[in-house]
N, CA, C and O of each residue as an XYZ file, in Angstrom:
752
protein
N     119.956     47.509    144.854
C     120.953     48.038    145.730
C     122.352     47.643    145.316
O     123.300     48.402    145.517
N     122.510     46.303    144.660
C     123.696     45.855    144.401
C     124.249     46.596    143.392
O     125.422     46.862    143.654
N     123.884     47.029    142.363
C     124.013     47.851    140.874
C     125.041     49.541    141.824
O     126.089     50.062    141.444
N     124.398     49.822    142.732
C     124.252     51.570    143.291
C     125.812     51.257    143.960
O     126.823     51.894    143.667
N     125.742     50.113    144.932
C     127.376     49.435    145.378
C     128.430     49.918    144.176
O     129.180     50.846    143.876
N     127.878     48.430    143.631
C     129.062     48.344    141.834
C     129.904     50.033    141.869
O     131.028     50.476    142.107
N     128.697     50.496    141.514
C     128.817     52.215    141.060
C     129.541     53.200    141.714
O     130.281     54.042    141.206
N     129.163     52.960    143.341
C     130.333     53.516    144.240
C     131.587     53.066    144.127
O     132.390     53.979    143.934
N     132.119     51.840    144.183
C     132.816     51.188    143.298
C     133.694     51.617    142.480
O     134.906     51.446    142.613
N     133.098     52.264    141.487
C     133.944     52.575    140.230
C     133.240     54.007    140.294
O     132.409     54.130    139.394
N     133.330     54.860    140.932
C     133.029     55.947    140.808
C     133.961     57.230    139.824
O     133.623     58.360    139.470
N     134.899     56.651    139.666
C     135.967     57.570    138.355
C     135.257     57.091    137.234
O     135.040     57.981    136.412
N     134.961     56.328    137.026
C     134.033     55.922    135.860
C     132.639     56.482    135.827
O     132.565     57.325    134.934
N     131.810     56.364    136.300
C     131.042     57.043    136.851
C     131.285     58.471    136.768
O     130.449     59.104    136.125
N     132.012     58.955    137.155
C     131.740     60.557    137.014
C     131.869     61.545    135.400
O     131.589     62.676    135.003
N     132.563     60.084    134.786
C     132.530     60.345    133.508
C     131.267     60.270    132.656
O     131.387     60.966    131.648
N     130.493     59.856    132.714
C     129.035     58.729    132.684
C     128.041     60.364    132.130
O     128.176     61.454    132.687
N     127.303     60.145    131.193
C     126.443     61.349    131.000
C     125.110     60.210    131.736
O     123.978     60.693    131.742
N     125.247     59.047    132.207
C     123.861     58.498    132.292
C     122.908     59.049    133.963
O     123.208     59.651    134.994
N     121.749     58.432    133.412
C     120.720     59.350    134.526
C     121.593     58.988    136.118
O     121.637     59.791    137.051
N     122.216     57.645    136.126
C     122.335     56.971    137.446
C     124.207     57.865    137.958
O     124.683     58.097    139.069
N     124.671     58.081    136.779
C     125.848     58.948    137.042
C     125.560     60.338    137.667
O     125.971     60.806    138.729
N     124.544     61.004    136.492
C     123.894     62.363    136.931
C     123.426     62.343    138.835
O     123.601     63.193    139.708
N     122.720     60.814    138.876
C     122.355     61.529    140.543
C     123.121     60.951    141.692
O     122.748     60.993    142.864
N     124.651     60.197    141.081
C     125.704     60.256    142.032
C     126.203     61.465    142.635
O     126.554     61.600    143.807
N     126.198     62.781    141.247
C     126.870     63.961    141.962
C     126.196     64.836    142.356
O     126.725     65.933    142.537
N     125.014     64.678    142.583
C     124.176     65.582    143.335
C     124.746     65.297    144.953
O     124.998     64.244    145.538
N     124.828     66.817    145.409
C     125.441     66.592    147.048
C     124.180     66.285    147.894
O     123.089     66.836    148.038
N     124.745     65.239    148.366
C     123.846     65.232    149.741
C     122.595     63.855    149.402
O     121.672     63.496    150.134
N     122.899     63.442    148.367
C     121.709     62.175    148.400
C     122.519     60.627    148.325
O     123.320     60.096    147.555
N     121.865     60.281    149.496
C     121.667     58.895    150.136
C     122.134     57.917    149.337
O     122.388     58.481    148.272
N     122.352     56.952    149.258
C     122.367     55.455    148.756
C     120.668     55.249    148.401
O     120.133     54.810    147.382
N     120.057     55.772    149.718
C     118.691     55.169    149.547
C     118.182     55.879    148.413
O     117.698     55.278    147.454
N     118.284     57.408    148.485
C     117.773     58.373    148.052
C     117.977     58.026    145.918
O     117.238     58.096    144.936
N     118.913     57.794    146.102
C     119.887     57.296    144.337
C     118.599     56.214    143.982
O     118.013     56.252    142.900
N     118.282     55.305    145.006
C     117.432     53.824    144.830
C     116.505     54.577    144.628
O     116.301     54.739    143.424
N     115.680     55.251    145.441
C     114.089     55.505    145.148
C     114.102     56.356    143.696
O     113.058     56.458    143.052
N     115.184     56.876    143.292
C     114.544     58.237    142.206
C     114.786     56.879    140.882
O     113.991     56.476    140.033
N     116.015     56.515    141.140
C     115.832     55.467    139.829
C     114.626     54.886    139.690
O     113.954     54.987    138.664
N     114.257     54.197    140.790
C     112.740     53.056    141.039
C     111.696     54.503    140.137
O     111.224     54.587    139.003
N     111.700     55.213    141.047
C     110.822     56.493    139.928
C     110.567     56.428    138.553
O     109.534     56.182    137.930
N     111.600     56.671    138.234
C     112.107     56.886    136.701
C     111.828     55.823    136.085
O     111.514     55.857    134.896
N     111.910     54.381    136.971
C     111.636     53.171    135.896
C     109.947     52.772    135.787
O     109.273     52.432    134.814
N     109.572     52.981    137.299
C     108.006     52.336    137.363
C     106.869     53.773    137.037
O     105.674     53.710    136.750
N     107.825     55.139    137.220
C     106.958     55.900    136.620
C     106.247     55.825    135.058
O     105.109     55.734    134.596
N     108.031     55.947    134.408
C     108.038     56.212    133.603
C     107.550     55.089    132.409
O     107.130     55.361    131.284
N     107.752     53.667    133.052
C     107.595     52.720    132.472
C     105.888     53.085    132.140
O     105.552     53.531    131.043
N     104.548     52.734    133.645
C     103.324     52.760    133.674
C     102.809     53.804    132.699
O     102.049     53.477    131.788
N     103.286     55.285    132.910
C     102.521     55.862    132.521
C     102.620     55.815    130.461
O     101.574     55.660    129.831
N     103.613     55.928    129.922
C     103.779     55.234    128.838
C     102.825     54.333    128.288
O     102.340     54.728    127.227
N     102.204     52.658    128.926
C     101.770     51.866    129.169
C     100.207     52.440    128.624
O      99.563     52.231    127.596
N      99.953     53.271    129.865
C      98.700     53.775    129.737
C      98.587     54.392    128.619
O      97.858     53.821    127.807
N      99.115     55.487    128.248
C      99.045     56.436    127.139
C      99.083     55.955    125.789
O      98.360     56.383    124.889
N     100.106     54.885    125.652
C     100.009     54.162    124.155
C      98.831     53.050    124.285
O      98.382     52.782    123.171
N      98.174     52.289    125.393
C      97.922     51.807    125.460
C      96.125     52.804    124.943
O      95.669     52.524    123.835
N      95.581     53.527    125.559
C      94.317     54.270    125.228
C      94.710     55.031    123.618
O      93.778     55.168    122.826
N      95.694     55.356    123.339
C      95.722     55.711    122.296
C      95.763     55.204    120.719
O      95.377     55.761    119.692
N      96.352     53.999    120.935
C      95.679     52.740    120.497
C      94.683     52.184    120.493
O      94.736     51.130    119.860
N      93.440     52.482    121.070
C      92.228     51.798    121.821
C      91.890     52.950    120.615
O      91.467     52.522    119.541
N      92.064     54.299    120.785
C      91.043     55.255    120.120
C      91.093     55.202    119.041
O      90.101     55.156    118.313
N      92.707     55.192    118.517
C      92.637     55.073    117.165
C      91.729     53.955    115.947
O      91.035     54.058    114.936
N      92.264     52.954    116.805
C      91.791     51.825    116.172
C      90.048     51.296    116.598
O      89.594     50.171    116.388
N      89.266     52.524    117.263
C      88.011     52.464    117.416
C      87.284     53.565    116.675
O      86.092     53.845    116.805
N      88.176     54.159    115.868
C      87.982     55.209    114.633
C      88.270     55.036    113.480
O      89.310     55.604    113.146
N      87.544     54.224    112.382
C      88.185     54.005    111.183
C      89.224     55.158    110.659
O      90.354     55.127    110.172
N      88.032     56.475    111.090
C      88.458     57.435    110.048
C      89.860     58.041    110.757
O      90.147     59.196    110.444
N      90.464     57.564    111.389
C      91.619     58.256    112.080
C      92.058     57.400    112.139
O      93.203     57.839    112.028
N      92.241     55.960    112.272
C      92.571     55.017    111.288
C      93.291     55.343    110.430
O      94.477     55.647    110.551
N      92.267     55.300    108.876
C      92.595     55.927    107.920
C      93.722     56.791    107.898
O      94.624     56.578    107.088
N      93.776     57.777    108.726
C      94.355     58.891    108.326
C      95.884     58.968    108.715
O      96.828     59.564    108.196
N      95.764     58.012    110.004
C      97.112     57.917    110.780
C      98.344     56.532    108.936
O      99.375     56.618    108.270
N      97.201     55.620    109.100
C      98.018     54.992    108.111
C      98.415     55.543    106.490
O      99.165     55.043    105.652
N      97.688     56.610    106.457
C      98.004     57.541    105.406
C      99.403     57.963    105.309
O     100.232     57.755    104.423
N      99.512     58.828    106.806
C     100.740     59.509    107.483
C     102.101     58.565    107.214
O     103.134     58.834    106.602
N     101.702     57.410    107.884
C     103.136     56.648    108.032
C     103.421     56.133    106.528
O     104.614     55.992    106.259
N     102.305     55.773    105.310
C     102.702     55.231    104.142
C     103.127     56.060    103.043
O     103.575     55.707    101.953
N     102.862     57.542    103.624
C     103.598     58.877    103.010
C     105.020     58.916    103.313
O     105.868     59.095    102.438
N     105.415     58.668    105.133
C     106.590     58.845    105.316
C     107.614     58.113    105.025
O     108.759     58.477    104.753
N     106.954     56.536    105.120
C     107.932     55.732    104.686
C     108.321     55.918    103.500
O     109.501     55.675    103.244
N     107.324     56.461    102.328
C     107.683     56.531    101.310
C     108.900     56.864    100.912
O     109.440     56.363     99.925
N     109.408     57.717    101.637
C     110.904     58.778    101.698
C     111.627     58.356    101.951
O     111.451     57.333    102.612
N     112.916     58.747    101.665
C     114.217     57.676    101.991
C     114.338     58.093    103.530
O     114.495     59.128    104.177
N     114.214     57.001    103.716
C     114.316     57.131    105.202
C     115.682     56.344    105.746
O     116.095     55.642    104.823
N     116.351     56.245    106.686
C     117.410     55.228    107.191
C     116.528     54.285    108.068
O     116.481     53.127    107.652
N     115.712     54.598    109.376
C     115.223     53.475    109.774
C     113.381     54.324    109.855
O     112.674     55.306    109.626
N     113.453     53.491    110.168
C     111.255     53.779    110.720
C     111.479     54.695    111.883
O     110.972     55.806    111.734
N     112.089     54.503    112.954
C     112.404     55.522    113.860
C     112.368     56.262    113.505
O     111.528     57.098    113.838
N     113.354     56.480    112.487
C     113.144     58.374    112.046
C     112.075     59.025    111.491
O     112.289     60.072    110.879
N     110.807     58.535    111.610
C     109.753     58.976    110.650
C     108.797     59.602    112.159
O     108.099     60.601    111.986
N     108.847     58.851    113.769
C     108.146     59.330    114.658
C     108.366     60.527    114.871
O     107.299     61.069    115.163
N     109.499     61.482    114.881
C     109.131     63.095    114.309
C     108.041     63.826    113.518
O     107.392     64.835    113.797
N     108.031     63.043    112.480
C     107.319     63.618    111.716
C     105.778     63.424    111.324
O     105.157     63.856    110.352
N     105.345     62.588    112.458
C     104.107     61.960    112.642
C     103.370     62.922    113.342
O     102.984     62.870    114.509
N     103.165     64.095    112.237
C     102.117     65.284    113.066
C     100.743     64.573    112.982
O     100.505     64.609    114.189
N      99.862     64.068    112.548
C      98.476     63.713    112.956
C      98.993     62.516    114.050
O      98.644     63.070    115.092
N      99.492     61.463    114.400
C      99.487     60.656    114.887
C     100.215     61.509    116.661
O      99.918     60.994    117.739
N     100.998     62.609    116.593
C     100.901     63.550    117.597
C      99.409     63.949    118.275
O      99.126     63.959    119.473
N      98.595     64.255    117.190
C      97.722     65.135    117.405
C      96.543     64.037    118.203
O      95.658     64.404    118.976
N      96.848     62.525    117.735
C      95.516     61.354    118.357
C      95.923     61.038    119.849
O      95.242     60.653    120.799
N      97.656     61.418    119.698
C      98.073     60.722    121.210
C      98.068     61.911    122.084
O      98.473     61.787    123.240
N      97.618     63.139    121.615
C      97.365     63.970    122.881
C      96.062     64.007    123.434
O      95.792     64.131    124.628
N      95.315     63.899    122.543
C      93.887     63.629    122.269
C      93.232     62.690    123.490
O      92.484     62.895    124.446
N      93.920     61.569    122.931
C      93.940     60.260    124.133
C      94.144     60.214    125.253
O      93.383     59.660    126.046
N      95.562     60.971    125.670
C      95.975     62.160    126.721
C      95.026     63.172    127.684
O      95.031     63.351    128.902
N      94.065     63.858    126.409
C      93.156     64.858    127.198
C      92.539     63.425    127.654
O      93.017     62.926    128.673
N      91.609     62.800    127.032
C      90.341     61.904    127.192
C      91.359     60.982    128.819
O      91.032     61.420    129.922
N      92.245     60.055    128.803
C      92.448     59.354    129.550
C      94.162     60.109    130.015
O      95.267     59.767    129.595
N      93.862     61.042    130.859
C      95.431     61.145    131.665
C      95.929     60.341    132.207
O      95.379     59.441    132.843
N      97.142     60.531    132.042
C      97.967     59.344    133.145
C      97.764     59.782    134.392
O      97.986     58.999    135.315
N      97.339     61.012    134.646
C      97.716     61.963    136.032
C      96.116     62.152    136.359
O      95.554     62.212    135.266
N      95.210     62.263    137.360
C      94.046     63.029    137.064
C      94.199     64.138    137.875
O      93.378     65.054    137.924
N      95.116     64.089    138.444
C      94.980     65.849    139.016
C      97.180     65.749    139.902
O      98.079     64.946    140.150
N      96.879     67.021    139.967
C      97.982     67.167    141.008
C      97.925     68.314    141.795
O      97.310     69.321    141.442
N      98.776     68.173    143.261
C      98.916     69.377    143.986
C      99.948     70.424    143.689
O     101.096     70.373    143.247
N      99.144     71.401    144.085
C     100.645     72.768    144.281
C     100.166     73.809    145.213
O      98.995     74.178    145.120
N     101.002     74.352    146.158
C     101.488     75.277    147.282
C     101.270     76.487    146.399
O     101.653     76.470    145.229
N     100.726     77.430    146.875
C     100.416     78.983    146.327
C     101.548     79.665    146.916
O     102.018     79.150    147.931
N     101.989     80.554    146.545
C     103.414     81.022    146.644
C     102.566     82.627    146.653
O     103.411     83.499    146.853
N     101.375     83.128    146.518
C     100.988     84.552    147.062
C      99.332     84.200    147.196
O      98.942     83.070    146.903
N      98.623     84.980    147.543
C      97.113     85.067    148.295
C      96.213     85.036    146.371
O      96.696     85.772    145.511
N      95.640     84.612    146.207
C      94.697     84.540    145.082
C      93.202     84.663    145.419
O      92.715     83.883    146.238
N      92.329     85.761    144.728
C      91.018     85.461    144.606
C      90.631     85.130    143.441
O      90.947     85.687    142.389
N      89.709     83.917    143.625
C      89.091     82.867    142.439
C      87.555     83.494    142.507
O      86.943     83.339    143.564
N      87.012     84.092    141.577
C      85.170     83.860    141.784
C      85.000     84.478    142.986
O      83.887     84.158    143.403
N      85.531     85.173    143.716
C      85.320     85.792    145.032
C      85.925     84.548    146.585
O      85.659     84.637    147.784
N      86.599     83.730    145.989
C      87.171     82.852    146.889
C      88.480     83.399    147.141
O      89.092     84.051    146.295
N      89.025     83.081    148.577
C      90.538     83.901    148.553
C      90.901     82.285    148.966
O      90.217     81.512    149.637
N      92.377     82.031    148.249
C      92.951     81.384    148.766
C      94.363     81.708    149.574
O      95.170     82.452    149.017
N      94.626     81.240    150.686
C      95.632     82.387    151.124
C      97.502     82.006    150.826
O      97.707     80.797    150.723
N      98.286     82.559    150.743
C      99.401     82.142    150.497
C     100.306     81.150    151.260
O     100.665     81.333    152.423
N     100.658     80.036    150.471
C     101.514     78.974    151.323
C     100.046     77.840    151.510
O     100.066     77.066    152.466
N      99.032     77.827    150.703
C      97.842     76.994    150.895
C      98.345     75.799    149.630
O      99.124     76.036    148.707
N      97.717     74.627    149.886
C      97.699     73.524    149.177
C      96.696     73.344    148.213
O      95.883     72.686    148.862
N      96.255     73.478    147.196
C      95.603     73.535    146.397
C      95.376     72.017    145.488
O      96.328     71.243    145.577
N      94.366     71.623    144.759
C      94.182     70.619    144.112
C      94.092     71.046    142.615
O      93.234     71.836    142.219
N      94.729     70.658    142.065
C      94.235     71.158    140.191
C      93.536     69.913    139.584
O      94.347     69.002    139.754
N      92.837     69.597    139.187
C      92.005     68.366    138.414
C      92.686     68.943    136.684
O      92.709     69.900    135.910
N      92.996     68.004    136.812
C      93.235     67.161    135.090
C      91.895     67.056    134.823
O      91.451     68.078    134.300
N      91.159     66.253    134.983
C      90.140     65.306    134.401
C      89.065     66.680    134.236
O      88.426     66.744    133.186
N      88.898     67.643    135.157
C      87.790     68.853    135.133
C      88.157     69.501    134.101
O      87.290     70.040    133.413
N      89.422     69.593    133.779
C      90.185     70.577    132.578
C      89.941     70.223    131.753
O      89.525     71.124    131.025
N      89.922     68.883    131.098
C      90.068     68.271    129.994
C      88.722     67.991    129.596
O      88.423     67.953    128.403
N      87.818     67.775    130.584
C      86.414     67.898    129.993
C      85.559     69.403    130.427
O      84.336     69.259    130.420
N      85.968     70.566    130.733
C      85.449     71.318    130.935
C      84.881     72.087    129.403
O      85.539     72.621    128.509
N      83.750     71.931    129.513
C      82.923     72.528    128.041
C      83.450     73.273    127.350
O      83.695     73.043    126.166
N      83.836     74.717    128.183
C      83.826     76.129    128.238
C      85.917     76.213    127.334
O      86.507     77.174    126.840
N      86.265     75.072    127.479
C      87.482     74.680    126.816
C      87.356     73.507    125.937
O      88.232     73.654    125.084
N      86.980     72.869    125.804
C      86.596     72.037    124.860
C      85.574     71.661    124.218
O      84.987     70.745    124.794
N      84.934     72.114    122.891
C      83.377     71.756    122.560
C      83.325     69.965    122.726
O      84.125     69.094    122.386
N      82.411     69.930    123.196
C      82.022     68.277    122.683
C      82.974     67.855    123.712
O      83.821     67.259    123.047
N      83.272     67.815    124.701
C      84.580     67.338    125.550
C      84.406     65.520    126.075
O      85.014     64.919    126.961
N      83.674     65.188    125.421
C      83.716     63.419    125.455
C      83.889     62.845    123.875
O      83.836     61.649    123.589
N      84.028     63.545    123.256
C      84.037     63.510    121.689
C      85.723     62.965    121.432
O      86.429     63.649    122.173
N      86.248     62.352    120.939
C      87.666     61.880    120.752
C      87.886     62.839    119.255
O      86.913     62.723    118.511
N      88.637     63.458    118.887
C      88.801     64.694    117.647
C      90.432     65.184    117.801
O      90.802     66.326    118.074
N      91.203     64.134    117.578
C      92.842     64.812    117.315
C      92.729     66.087    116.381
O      93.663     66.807    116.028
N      91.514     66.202    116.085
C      91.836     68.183    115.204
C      92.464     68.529    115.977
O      93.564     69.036    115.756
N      91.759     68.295    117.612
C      91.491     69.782    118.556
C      93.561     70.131    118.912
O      94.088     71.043    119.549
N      94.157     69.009    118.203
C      95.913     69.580    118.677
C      96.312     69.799    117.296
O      97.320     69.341    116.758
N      95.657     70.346    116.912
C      96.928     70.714    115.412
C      96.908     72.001    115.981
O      96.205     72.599    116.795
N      98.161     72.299    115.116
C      99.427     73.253    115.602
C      98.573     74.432    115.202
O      99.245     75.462    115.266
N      97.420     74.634    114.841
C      96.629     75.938    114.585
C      96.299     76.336    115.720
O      96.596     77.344    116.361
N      95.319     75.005    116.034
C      94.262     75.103    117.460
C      95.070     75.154    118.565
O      94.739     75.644    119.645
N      96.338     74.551    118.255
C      96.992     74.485    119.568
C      97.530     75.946    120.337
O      97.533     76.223    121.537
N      97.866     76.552    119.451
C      98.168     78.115    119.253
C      97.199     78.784    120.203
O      97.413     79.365    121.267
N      95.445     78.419    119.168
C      94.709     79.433    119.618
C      94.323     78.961    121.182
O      93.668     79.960    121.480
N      94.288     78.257    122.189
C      94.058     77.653    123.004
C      94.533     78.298    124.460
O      95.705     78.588    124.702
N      93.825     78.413    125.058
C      94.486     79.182    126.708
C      95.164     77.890    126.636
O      94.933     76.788    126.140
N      96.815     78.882    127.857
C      97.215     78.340    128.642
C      97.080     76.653    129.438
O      95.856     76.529    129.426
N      97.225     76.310    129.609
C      97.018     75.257    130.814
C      95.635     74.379    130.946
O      95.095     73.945    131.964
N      95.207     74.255    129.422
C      93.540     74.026    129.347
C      94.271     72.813    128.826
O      93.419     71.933    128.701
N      95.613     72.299    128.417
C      96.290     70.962    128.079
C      96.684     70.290    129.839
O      97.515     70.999    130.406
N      96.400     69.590    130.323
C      97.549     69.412    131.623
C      97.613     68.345    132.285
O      97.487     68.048    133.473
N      98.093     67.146    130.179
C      98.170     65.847    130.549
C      99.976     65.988    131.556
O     100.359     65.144    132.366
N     100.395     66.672    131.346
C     101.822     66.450    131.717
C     101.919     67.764    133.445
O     102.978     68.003    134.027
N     101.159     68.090    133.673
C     100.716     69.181    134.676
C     101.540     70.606    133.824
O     101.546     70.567    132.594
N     101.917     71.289    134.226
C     103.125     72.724    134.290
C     103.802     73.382    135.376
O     103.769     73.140    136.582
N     104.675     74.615    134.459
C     105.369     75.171    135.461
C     106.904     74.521    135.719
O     107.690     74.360    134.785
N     107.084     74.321    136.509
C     108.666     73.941    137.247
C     108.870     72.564    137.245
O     109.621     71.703    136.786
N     107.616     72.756    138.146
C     107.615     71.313    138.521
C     106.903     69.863    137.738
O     106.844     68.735    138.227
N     106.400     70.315    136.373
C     106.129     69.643    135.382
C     106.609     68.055    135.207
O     107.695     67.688    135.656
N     105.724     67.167    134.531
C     106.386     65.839    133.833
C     107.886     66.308    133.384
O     108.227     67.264    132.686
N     108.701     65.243    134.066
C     109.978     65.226    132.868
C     109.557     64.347    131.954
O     110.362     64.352    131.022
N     108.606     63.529    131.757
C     108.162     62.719    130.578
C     108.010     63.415    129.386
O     108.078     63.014    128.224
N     107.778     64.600    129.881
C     107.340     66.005    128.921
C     108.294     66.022    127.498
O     107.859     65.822    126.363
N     109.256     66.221    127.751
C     109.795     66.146    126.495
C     110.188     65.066    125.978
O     110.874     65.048    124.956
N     109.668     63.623    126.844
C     110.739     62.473    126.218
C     108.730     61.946    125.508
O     108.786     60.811    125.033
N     108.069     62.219    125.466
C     107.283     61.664    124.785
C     106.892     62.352    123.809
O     106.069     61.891    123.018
């Protein structure tokens, strides 16, 4: 709370600020409190789910020689290159992309989320009616057969940029979709 003070504070400074805590000073209409909870968000969201994700993806890799192998292939190719720092090489870490989504399908950070139907839908002869609350499962998606062969099988093939192509829609939904999507989405 003391930091959000400071900030009111020096709010000409602040409005100059491209940072996240500047950005949700000028939104109209939110609270002191409101500024506290989205930061707290952003830090314990964003912190945990991270946590988890490198944390299983690490677990898989290194419980797979052969992807193993392949990931340390990747990085002793890239370094090879003049590089300025090691940072700049996590771009270009397409197989080591392909294990941490992988890890992603197998262990979401999310296992499901809600969303509000915005018109009447029939599923299989089910109607759901408009303005209804709905449940989406992560975890059913990601192991559903009929989208994934072998769906307990750990196989970073299944995200190279071929397969990823050929793949329905929304059969990925470590990050959910739509609007209201992970903002983690693009920062990972």
């Amino acid at each position: 709370g003391n930091i959000v003070d400071q900030a009111y504070l020096t709010s000409e400074e602040t409005a100059k600020s491209k940072s996240l805590f500047a950005q949700l000073m000028k939104v109209d209409g939110l609270s002191r409190e409101e500024i506290i909870d989205s930061i707290l968000t952003f830090l314990f969201a964003g912190s945990d789910t991270t946590a988890h994700s490198v944390s299983f993806a690490l677990y898989y890799i290194f419980s797979h020689p052969e992807v193993l192998a392949k990931v340390r292939k990747e990085v002793d190719e890239l370094m090879a290159e003049e590089v300025h720092a090691p940072v700049d090489i996590v771009p270009k870490m397409e197989y080591l992309r392909m294990c941490w989504k992988e890890a992603l399908r197998l262990r979401p950070t999310a296992l499901g989320t809600l969303r509000r139907t915005q018109k009447q839908h029939t599923i299989n002869g089910i109607t759901i009616g408009k303005g209804e609350i709905v449940y989406v499962s992560t975890v059913n998606l990601h192991f559903n057969p009929s989208l994934w062969p072998s769906p307990f099988k750990y196989d970073p093939e299944r995200f190279s940029r071929e397969k990823e192509k050929e793949r329905k829609p929304c059969s990925f939904f470590a990050f959910s979709a739509g609007p209201k999507n992970c903002i983690g989405r693009n920062m990972a």
